[in-house]
C-alpha positions as CSV (number, residue, x, y, z in Angstrom):
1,X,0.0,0.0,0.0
2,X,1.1,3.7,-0.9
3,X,1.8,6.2,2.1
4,X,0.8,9.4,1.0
5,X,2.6,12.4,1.4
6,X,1.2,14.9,4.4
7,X,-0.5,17.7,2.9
8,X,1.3,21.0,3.2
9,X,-0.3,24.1,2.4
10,X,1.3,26.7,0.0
11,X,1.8,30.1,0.7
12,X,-0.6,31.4,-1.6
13,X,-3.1,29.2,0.8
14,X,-1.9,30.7,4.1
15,X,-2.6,34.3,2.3
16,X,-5.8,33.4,1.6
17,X,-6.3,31.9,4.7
18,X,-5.4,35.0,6.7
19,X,-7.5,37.5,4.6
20,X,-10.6,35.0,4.8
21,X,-10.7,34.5,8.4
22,X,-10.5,38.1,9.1
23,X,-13.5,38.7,6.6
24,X,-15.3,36.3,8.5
25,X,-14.3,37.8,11.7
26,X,-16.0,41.4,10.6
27,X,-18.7,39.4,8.7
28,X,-19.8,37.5,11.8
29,X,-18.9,40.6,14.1
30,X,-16.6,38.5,15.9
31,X,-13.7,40.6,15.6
32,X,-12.3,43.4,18.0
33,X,-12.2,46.9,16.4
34,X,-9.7,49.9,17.8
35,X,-10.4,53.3,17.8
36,X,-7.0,54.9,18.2
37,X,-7.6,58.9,19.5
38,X,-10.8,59.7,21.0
39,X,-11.4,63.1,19.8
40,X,-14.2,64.5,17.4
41,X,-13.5,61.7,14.9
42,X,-12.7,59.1,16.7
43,X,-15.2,59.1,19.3
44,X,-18.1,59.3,16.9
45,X,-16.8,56.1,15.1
46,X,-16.3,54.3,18.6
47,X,-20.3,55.0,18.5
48,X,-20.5,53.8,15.0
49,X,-18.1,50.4,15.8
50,X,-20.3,49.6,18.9
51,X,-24.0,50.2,17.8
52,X,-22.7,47.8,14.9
53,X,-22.4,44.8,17.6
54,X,-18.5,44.6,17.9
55,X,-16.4,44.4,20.6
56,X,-14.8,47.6,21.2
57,X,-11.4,49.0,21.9
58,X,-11.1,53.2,22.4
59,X,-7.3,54.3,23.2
60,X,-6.0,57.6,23.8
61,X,-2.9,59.3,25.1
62,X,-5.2,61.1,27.3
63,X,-6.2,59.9,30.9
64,X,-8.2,62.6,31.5
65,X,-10.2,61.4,28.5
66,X,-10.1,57.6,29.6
67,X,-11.0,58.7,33.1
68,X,-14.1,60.3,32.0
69,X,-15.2,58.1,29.6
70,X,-15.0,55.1,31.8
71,X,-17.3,57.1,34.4
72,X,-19.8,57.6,32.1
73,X,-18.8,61.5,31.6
74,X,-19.0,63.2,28.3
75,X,-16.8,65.5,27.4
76,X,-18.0,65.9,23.6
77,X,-21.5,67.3,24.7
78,X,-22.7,67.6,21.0
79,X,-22.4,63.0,20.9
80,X,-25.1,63.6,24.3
81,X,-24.6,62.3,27.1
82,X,-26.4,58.9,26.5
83,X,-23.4,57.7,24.5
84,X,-20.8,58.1,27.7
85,X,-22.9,56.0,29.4
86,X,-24.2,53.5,27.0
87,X,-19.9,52.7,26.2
88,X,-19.4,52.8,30.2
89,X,-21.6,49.9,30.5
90,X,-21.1,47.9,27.9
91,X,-19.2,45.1,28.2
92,X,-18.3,45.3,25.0
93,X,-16.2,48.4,25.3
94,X,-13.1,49.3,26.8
95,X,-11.3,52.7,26.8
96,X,-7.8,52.5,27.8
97,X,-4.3,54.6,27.7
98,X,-2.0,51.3,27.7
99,X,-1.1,50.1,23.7
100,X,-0.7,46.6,25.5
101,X,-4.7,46.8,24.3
102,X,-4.2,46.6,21.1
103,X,-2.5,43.7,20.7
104,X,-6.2,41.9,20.6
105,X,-7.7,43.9,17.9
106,X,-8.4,42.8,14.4
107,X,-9.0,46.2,12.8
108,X,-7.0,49.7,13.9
109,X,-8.4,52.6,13.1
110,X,-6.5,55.6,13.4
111,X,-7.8,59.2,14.1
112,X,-5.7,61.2,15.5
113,X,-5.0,65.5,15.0
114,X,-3.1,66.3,11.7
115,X,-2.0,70.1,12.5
116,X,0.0,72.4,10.6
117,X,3.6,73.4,12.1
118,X,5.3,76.9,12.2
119,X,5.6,77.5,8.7
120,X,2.2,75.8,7.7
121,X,3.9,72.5,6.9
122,X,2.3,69.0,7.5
123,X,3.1,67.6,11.1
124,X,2.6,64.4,10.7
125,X,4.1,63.3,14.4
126,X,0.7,61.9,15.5
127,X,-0.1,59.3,12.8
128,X,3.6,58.1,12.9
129,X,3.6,57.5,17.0
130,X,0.7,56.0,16.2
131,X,2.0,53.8,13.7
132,X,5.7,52.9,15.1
133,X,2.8,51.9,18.4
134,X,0.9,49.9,16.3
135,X,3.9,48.4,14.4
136,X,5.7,47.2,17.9
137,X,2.0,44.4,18.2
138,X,0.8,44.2,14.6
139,X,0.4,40.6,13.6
140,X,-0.6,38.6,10.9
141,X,-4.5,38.9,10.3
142,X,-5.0,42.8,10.9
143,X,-6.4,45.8,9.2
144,X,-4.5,49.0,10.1
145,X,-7.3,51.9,8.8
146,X,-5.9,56.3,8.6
147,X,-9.0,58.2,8.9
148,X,-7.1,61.3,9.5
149,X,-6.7,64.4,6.8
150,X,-3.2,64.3,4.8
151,X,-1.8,64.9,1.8
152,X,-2.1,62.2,-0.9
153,X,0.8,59.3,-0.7
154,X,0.7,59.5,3.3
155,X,-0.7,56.2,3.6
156,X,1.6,54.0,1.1
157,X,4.6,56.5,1.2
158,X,4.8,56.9,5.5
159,X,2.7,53.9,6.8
160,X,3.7,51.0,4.6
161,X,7.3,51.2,5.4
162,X,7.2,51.2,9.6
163,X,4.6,48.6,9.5
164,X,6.3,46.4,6.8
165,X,9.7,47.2,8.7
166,X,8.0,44.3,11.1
167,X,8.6,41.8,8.4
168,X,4.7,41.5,7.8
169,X,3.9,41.8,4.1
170,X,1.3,44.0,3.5
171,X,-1.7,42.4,1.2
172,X,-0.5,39.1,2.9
173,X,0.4,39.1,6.6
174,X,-1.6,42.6,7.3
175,X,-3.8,45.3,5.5
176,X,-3.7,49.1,5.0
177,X,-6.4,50.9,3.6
178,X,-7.0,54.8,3.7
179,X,-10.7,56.1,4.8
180,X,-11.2,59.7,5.4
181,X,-13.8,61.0,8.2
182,X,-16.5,63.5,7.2
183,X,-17.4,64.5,10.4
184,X,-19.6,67.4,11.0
185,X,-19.5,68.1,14.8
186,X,-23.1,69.2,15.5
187,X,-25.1,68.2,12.6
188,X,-28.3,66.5,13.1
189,X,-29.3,65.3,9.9
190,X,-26.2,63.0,9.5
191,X,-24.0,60.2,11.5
192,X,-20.9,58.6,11.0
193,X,-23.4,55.2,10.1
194,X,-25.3,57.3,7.8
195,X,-22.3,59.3,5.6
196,X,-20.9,57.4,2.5
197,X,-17.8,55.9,3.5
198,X,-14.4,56.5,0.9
199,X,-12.7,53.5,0.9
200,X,-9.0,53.3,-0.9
201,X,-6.1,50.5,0.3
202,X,-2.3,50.2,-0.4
203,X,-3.3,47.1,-2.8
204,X,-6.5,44.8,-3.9
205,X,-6.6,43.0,-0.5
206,X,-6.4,45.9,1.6
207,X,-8.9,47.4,-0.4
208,X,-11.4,44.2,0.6
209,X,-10.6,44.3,4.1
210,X,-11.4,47.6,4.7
211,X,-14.3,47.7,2.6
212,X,-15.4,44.3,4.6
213,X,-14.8,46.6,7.7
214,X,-17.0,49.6,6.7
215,X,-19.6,48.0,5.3
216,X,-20.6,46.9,8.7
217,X,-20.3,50.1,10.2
218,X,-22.0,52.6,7.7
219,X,-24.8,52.4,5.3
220,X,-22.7,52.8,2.0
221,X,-19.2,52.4,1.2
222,X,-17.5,53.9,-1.7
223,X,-14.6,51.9,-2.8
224,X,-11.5,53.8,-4.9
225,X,-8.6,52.8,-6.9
226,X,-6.0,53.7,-4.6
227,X,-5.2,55.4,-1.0
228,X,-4.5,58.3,-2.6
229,X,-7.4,58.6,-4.5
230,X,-8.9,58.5,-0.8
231,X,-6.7,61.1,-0.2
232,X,-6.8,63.2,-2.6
233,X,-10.8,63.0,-2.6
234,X,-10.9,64.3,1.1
235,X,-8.6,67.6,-0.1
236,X,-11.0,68.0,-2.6
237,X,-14.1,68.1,-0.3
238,X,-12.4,71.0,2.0
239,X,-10.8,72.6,-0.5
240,X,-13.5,73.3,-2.8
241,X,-15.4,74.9,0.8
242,X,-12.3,76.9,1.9
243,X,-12.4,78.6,-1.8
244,X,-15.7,79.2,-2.4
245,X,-16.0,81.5,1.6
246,X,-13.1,82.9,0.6
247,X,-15.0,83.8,-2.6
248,X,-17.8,85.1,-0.5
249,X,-15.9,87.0,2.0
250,X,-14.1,88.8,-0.5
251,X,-17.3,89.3,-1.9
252,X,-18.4,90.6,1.6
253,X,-16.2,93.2,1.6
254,X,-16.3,94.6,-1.8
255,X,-19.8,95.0,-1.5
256,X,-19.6,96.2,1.8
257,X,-17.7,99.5,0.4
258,X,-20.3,99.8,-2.0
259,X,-23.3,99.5,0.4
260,X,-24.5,96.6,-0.7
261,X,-25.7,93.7,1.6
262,X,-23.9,90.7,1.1
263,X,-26.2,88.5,2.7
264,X,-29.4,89.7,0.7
265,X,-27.3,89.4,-2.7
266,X,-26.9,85.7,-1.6
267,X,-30.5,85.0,-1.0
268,X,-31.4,86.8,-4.4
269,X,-28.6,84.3,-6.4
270,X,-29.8,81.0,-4.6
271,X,-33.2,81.5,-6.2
272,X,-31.8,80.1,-9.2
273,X,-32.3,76.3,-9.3
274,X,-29.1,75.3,-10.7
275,X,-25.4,76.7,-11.2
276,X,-25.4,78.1,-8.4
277,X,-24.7,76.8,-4.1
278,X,-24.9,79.6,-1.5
279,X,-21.6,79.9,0.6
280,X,-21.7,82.7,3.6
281,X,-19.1,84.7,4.6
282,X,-17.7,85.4,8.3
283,X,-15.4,86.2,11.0
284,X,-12.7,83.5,9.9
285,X,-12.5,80.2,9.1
286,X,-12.6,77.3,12.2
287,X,-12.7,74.1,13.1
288,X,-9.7,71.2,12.1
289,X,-10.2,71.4,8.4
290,X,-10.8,73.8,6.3
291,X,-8.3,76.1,8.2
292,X,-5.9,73.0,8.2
293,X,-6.4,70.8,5.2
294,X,-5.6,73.5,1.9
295,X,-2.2,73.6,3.1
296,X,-1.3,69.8,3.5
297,X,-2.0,70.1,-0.4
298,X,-0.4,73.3,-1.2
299,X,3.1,71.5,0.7
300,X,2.9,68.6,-1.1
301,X,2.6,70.4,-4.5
302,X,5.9,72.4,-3.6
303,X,7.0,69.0,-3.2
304,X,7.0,68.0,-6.6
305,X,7.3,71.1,-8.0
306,X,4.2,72.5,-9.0
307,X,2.0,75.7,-7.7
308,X,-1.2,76.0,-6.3
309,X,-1.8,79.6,-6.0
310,X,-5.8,79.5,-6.3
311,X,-6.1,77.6,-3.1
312,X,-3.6,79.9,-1.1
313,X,-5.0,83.0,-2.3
314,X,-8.3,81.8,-0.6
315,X,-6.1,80.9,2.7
316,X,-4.5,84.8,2.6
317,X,-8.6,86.2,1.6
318,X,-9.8,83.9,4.7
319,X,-7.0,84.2,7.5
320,X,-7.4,88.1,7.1
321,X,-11.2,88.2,7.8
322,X,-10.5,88.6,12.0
323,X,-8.5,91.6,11.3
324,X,-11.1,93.1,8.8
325,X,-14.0,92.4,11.3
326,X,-11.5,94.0,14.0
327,X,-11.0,97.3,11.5
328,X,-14.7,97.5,11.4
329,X,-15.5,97.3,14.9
330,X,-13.0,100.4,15.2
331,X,-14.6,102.2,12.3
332,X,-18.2,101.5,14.2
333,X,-16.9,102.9,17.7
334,X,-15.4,106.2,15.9
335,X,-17.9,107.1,14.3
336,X,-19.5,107.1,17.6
337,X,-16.6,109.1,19.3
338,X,-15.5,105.9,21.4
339,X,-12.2,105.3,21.1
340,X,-10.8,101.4,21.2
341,X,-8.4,101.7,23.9
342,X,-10.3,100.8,27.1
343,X,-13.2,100.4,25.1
344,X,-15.3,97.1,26.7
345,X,-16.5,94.5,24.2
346,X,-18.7,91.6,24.8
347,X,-18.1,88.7,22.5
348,X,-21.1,86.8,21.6
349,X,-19.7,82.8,20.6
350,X,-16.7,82.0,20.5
351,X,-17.4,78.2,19.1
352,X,-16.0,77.6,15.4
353,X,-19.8,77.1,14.6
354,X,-23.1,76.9,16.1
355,X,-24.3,75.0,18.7
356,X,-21.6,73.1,19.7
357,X,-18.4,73.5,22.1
358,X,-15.4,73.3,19.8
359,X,-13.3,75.8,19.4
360,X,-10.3,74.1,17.2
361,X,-8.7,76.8,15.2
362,X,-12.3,79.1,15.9
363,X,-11.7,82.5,15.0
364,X,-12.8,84.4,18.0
365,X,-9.4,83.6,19.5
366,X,-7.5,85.4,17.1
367,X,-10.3,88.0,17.3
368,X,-10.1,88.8,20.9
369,X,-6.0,88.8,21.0
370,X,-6.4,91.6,18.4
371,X,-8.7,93.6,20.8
372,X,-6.6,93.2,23.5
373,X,-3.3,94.2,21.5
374,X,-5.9,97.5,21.1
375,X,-5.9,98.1,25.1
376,X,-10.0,96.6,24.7
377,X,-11.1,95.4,27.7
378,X,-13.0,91.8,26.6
379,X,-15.1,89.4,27.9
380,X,-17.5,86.9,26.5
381,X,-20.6,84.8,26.5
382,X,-20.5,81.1,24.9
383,X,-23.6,78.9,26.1
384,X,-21.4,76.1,24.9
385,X,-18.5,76.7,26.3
386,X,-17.9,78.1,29.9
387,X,-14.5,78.2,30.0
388,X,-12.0,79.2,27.1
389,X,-10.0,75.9,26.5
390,X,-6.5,76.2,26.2
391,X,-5.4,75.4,22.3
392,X,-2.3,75.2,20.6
393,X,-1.8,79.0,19.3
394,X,-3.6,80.9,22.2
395,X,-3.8,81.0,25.6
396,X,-6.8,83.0,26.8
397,X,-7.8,82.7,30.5
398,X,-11.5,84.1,30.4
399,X,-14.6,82.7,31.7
400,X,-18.2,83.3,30.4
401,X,-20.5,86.4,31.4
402,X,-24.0,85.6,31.7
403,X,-26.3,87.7,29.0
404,X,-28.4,90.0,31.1
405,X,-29.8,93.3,29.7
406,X,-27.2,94.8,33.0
407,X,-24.1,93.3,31.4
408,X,-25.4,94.1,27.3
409,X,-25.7,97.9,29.1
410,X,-22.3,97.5,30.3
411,X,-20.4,97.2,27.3
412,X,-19.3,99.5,24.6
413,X,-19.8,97.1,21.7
414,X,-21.4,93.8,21.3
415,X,-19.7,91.3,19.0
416,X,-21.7,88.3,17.3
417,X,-18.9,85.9,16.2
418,X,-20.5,82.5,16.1
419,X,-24.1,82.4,16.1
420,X,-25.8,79.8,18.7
421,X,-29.4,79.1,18.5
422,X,-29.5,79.5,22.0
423,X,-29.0,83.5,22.3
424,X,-31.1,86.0,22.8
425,X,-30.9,88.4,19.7
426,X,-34.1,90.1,20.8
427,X,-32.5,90.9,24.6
428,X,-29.5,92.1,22.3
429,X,-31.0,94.4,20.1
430,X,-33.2,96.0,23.0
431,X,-29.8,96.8,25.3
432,X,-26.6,97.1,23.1
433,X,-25.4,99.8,22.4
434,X,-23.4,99.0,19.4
435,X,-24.1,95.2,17.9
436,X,-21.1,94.0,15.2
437,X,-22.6,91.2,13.5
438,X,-20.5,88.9,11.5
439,X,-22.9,86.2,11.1
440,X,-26.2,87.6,10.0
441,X,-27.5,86.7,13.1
442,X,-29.8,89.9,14.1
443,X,-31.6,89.2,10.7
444,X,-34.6,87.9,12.4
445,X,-35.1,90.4,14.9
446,X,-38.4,91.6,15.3
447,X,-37.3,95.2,14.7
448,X,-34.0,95.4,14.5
449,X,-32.2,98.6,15.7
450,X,-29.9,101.0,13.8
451,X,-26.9,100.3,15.9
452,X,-26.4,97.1,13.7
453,X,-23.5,96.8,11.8
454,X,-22.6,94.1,9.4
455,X,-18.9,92.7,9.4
């Protein structure tokens, strides 16, 4: 009788192996799914990860943020305060500061900060920590997911090479895939599960996994060619914004010189039903992306040589708006025969955007550091946010004022900056003296007084 040979398996088999038992894994919502940073982006996909039935792992540098989380606090209040507690009872969630955690998960997601440095250049120190981390436990059978805003090659050109320093071959041993987040901190009408999901990998396989991964987290996924299609695709999305204010702001202030109301010009051109999408102008441009993003474009074309003097032109039109609203407030108070110095003026929001409590890169900061270099005497009211947070370009130590007709009285000037649902316009325009609006907010007033002035 003829022994036969043991069968040994190839390593084409073992490749497929690994990639189909970590389809099954997401398939069968088996697998364990990272969240690495817990901030705006990340937090809302923990959300996301564990209302789609997986086990859960939330990591972030910052104890504070662990500490809270695993109390049941909330310290994004726009998520509610539901969410906090749902994740701090779950047993299927665990929020932790030690990268000894991650070791267990199948799929790491990373969203962490992408800021600019000095000279507007892309720092990129967060998403490599976060990789050289994730490199020192990756194994054979995991998907390693950037969520965060970069310039296009980031993912292949950065990633790939600490992760494949391990000796893991990616396509085989491990995936990388590229999906941007479209996060909209405050908006009601859409969720992470509900926002089409970009989808772009390093190779074919990656491309699968990740799409595998999404596809049970969010109600349509978009697959792409490539990472930096990915890439490249969430530039787009910001840029085209960042262009089109600064459009509108320059618009703004044309018009403003020739007594022309922006804000009625833009309601008369949306009534056409095509060709045309209303953009508003304002005190500056906030929040993490479309202040930040433009440039990790306009870097990488110096890179290679090319220009891209459209898209910093609208960076120089919308980083000068906090000065122009600042001339105007000046112009307002002379012609009243206050001068600035010692002048008081109440800031109303100081939120990138209404209703919520983020600040990131919110123009009101820069706003307020040009009153003070005037000798203004400042304080503000924010609903949303009671304290001024420290960030990373200002340091403002001012607390909220309540909005009482006594403390309206009080000041010089009142200056609208972000526009919360939550204020009273009406108490406003019965008490302030002077009312700078940069937001259009006073429009519906029931009669609006002629101390109003647009900015």
């Amino acid at each position: 009788m003829t022994k036969m040979a043991p069968k040994t398996s190839s390593p084409a088999d073992d490749r497929s192996s690994v990639a189909t038992t970590l389809r099954e894994r997401f398939d069968r919502k088996t697998a364990t799914i990272a969240v690495v940073g817990l901030g705006y982006v990340g937090l809302p996909l923990v959300r996301a990860v564990h209302n789609a039935g997986f086990r859960t792992i939330g990591f972030d540098t910052d104890t504070t943020k662990i500490s809270t989380l695993r109390q049941g606090g909330s310290y994004l209040h726009h998520l509610g305060e539901e969410l906090a507690r749902t994740l701090a009872a779950s047993e299927r969630f665990e929020a932790t500061s030690s990268p000894k955690s991650l070791a267990a998960a199948d799929a790491l997601v990373l969203c962490v900060p992408t800021p600019l440095g000095p000279h507007r250049e892309p720092d990129l120190s967060f998403v490599l920590n976060s990789t050289k981390m994730i490199a020192t436990m990756l194994r054979k059978g995991q998907l390693v997911v950037l969520e965060s805003t970069t310039y296009p090659g980031t993912t292949r050109g950065e990633l790939l090479p600490i992760l494949q320093a391990t000796g893991l071959r990616c396509g085989e041993d491990f995936f990388l895939a590229y999906s941007p987040e479209r996060e909209d901190p405050g908006r009601a009408d859409h969720t992470t599960s509900s926002i089409p999901k970009l989808v772009g990998g390093v190779d074919e396989p990656s491309s699968e996994m990740a799409v595998a991964l999404y596809s049970n987290l969010v109600s349509q996924v978009h697959r792409v060619a490539s990472a930096e299609i990915a890439e490249a695709a969430k530039l787009l999305e910001n840029i085209y914004r960042a262009v089109n204010i600064a459009m509108v702001n320059e618009m703004k202030m044309l018009l403003a010189d020739m007594d022309i109301d922006i804000w009625e010009v833009i309601q008369a051109a949306s009534t056409k039903p095509f060709g045309f999408q209303p953009f508003y102008p304002g005190p500056g441009l906030g929040g993490h992306c479309i202040p930040i993003d433009p440039f990790y474009l306009t870097w990488k074309a110096k890179s290679i040589g090319r220009s891209t003097k459209f898209i910093e032109l609208a960076g120089e039109i919308n980083a000068q708006m906090p000065t122009y609203v600042v001339s105007q407030l000046i112009s307002a108070l002379n012609d009243r025969g206050r001068a600035l110095r010692d002048a008081k003026v109440l800031v109303i929001g100081i939120a990138y955007k209404p209703n919520i409590d983020d600040i990131r890169e919110s123009p009101a900061a820069e706003i307020i550091e040009l009153l003070w270099s005037g000798g203004v005497v400042v304080t503000y009211h924010d609903p949303h946010v009671p304290t001024f947070p420290r960030m990373r370009d200002h340091h403002i130590e001012l607390t909220s004022v309540p909005l009482t007709a006594q403390t309206i009285a009080e000041h010089d000037c009142v200056l609208i900056v972000t526009n919360h649902d939550a204020i009273d316009y009406e108490l406003i325009a019965r008490h302030a003296k002077l009312i700078i609006d940069t937001r259009h907010a006073m429009a519906g007033v029931a009669n609006p007084p002629d101390t109003i002035v647009q900015a």
